[in-house]
ROBA-908066 format. One record per residue (C-alpha): residue in one letter; x, y, z. Coordinates in pm, whole numbers. Layout:
N
@type a xx X yy Y zz Z
...
//
This chain:
81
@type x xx 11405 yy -9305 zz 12826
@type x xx 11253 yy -9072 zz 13102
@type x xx 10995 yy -8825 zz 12940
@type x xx 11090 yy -8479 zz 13090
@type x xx 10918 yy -8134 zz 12968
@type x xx 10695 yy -7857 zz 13168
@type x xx 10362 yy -8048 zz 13116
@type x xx 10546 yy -8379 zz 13321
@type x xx 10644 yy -8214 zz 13645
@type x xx 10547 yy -8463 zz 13921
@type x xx 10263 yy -8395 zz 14155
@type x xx 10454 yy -8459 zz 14441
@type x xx 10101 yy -8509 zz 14684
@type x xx 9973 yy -8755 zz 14429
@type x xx 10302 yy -8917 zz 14421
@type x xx 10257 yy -8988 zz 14838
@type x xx 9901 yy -9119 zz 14807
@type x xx 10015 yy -9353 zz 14513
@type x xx 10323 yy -9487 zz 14702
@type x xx 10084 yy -9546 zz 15013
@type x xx 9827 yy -9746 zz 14779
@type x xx 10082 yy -9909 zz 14551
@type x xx 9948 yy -9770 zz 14252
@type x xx 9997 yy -9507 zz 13942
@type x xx 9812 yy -9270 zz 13836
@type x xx 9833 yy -9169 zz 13466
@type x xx 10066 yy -8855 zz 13421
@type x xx 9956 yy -8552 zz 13266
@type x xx 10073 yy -8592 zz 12919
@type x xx 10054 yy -8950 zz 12756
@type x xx 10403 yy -8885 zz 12680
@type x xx 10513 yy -8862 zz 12991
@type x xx 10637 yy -9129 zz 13253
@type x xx 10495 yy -9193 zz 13617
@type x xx 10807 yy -9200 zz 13815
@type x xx 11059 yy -8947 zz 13813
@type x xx 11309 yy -9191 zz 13807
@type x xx 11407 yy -9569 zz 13712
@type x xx 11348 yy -9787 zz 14002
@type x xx 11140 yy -9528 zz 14159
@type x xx 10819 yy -9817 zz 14200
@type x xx 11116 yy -10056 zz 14378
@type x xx 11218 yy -9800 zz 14615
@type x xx 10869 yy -9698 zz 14658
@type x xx 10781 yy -10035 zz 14764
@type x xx 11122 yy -10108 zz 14998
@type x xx 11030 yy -9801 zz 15175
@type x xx 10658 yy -9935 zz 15261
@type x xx 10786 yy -10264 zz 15331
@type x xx 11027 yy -10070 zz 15609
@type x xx 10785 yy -9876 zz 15724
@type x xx 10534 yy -10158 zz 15772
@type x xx 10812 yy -10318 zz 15973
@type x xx 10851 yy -10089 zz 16158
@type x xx 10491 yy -10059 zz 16331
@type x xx 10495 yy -10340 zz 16569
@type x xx 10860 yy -10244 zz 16660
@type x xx 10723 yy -9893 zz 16775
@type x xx 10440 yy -10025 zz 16937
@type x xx 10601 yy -10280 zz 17125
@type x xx 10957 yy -10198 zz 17202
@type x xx 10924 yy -10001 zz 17501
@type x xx 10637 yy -10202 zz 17662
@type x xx 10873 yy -10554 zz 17592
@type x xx 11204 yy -10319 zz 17767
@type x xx 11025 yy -10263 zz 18027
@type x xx 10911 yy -10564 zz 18122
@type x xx 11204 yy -10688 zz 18099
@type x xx 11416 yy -10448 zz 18315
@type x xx 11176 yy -10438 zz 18550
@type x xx 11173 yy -10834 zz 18587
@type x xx 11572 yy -10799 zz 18568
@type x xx 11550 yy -10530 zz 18873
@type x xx 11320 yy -10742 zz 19084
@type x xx 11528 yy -11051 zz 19049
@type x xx 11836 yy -10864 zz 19157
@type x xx 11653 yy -10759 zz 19441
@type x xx 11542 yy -11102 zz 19511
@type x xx 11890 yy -11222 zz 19517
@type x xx 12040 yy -10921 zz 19787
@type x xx 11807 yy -11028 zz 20006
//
């Protein structure tokens, strides 16, 4: 059962920084839960996972396109000749 009152809002900022460093930080009230929801911590930790992922993607996508098209390009300029 999810604790709900005035006194267990969620911090939303200190929700970010404890999704970011996989932790949880006691709530206000000892009566009250961490999460605002079940399943929140799985979520939490799908989303990092994805955006892990998704680093080298960013940083290497365009450079690995490139290279590509360009070798692409200068082969089909090789072979009109």
């Amino acid at each position: 059962e999810v604790k709900r009152g005035a006194g267990c809002a969620p911090l939303i900022l200190i929700l970010f920084i404890d999704m970011v460093l996989m932790s949880t930080t006691k709530p206000v009230e000892d009566d009250c839960d961490a999460y605002m929801f079940e399943g929140q911590e799985k979520l939490q930790r799908f989303l990092f996972l994805v955006a892990v992922l998704c680093v080298p993607v960013l940083l290497f996508g365009t450079p690995v396109y490139l290279y590509y098209t360009y070798k692409k390009k200068k082969e089909e300029a090789l072979v009109i000749r």
